[in-house]
N, C-alpha and C positions, 0 to 999 in steps of 0.2 A: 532099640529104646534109647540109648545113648546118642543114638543120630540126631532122634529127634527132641530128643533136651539141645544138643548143642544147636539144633535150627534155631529152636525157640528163644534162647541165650542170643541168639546172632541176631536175629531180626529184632528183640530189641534192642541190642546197643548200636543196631544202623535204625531204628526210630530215633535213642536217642540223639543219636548223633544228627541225623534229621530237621528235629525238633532245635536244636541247639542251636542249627545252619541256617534255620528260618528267623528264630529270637535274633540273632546278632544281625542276620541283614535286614532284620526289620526297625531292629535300634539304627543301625548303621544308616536306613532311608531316613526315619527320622531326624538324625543329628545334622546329615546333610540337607534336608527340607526346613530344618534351625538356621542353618549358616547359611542358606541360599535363599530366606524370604526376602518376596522385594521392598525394597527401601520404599518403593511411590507403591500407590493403587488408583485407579481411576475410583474416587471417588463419587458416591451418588448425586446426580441432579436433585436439589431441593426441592424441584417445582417443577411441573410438567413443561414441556418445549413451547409452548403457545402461551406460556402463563405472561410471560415480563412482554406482549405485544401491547400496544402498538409500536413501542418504542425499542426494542429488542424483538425482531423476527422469530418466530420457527424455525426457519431456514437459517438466519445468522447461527443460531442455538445447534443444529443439525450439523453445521462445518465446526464449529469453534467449539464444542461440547464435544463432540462424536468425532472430527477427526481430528484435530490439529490437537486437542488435549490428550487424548489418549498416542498420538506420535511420541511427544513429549516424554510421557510416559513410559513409555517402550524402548524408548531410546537413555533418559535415566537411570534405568532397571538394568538393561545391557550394559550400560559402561561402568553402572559402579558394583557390577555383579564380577568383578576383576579381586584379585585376593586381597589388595591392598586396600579393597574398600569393603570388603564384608564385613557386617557388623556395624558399620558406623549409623550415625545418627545425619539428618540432614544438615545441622551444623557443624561436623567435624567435617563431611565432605566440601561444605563450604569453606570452610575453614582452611581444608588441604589444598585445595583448587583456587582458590581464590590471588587472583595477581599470575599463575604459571602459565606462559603462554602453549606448556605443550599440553595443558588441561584445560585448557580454555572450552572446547568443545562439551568435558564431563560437567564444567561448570555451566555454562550456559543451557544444557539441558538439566540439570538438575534444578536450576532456578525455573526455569521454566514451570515442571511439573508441580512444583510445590506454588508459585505465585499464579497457576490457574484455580489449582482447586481454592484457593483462596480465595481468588477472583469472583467462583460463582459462587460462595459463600457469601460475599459480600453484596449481592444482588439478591432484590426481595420484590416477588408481584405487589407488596402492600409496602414499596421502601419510600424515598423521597422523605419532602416536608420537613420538617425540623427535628432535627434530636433531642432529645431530653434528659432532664437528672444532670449527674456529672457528668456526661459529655459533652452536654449544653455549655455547662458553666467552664470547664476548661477549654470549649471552643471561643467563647466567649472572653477568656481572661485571655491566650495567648496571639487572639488574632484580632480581637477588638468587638465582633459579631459576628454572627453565622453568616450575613451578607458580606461581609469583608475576607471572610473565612472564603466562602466560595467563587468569587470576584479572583481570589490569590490561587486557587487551585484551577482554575480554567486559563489563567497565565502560564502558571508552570505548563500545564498540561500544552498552550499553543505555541511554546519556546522550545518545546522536547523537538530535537533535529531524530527525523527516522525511528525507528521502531523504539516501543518502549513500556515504562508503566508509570502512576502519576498515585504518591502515594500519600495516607495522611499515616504520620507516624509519630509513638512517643519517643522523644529522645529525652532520657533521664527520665524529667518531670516534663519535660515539655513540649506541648505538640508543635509538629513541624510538618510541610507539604513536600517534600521529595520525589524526584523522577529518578527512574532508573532505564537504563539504554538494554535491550536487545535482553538478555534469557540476568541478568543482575538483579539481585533483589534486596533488602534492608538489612537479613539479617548481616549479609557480609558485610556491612560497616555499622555492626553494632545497635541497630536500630528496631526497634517493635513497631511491627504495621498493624494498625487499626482498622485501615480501609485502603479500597482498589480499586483504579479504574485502568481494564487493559487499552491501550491505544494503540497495539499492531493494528494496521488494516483488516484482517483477517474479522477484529474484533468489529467493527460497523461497517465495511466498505459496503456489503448488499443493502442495509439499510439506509447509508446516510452520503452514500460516495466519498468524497474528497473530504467532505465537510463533517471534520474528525472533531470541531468543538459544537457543531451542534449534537453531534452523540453524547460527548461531554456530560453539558447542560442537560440534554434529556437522562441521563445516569444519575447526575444530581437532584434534580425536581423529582424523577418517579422511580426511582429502584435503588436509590442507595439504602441500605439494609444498616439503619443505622443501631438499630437492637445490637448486631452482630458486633458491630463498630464500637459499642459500650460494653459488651461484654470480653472484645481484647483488652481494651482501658483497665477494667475490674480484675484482668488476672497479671496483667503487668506495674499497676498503681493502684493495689489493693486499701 
């Protein structure tokens, strides 16, 4: 009789003990799936792979959506999944990275992944045409007109030497047209982007070959996503 009290006595305090070994590694998975979520995600396509055609392919969409954004991605996540970077936020990695040439590499993929998913954000099957509201009128005040405005952004955009991005951004109060070289992107000098147009090759070469300002101009007239573009305005110049 005494045996079997003390069996009964034993097998529960190895349940609890058990029980207690599962609770704490199951906190302990959690705490470490806290400290190891990734900084980027591939982000969802807005709009179906055929949607922004004629002027932006399926196919462009298929390489430039599906693999070179999700590289990016994977490559981000990997190097700032390092201790020194857990937890941070996309501007403090900029931040850290920013000018060190032996981070040059975390930096230029970490712009990367963050000024794609923007990218396709800033592309709309119903975009082009003219902006409206306040972004009309601050286009309008700082550039002179929407045609002066876009005349000045397809310069920058045919002056950028080699890989890059061509950006319309507020600085302070005031919009300005900015390029940025190879995986660089605004926030690292301070600036809020509004809108984007990527100019790697990657980004038109199947559609438009060589001829990187007629993709330009066709981003401008039919897919610029300028809703998108007034609603950065409204949270940085409320």
């Amino acid at each position: 009789m005494r045996k079997k009290q003390n069996d009964n006595v034993y097998h529960r305090n190895m349940s609890g003990l058990l029980l207690g070994a599962c609770l704490a590694l199951l906190m302990l998975n959690s705490c470490d799936t806290a400290v190891n979520t990734p900084l980027f995600t591939v982000e969802p396509l807005p709009y179906a792979e055929t949607a922004l055609e004629p002027y932006m392919s399926a196919e462009t969409l298929q390489y430039h959506y599906g693999k070179h954004y999700p590289g990016y991605v994977e490559a981000a996540n990997r190097l700032t999944g390092q201790n020194r970077f857990k937890g941070k936020s996309f501007e403090e990695v900029i931040a850290q990275t920013k000018g060190r040439p032996d981070d040059a590499n975390i930096f230029n993929q970490v712009g990367q992944a963050w000024n794609h998913a923007f990218f396709f954000q800033a592309l709309s099957p119903q975009g082009g045409g003219l902006p409206q509201g306040r972004l009309a009128q601050k286009i309008d005040h700082d550039f002179g007109s929407f045609n002066k405005f876009k005349s000045k952004f397809v310069a920058v955009a045919k002056e950028l030497f080699g890989s890059g991005w061509v950006w319309l951004v507020l600085d302070e109060e005031h919009l300005k047209i900015v390029s940025t070289a190879n995986g660089d992107t605004p926030a690292a000098h301070g600036l809020k982007p509004l809108f984007v147009v990527d100019v790697w090759e990657h980004a038109f070469y199947l559609d438009y070959q060589n001829q990187r300002i007629d993709y330009v101009k066709a981003v401008l007239d039919h897919l610029a996503n300028w809703d998108f573009a007034a609603l950065q305005l409204a949270q940085h110049l409320p």
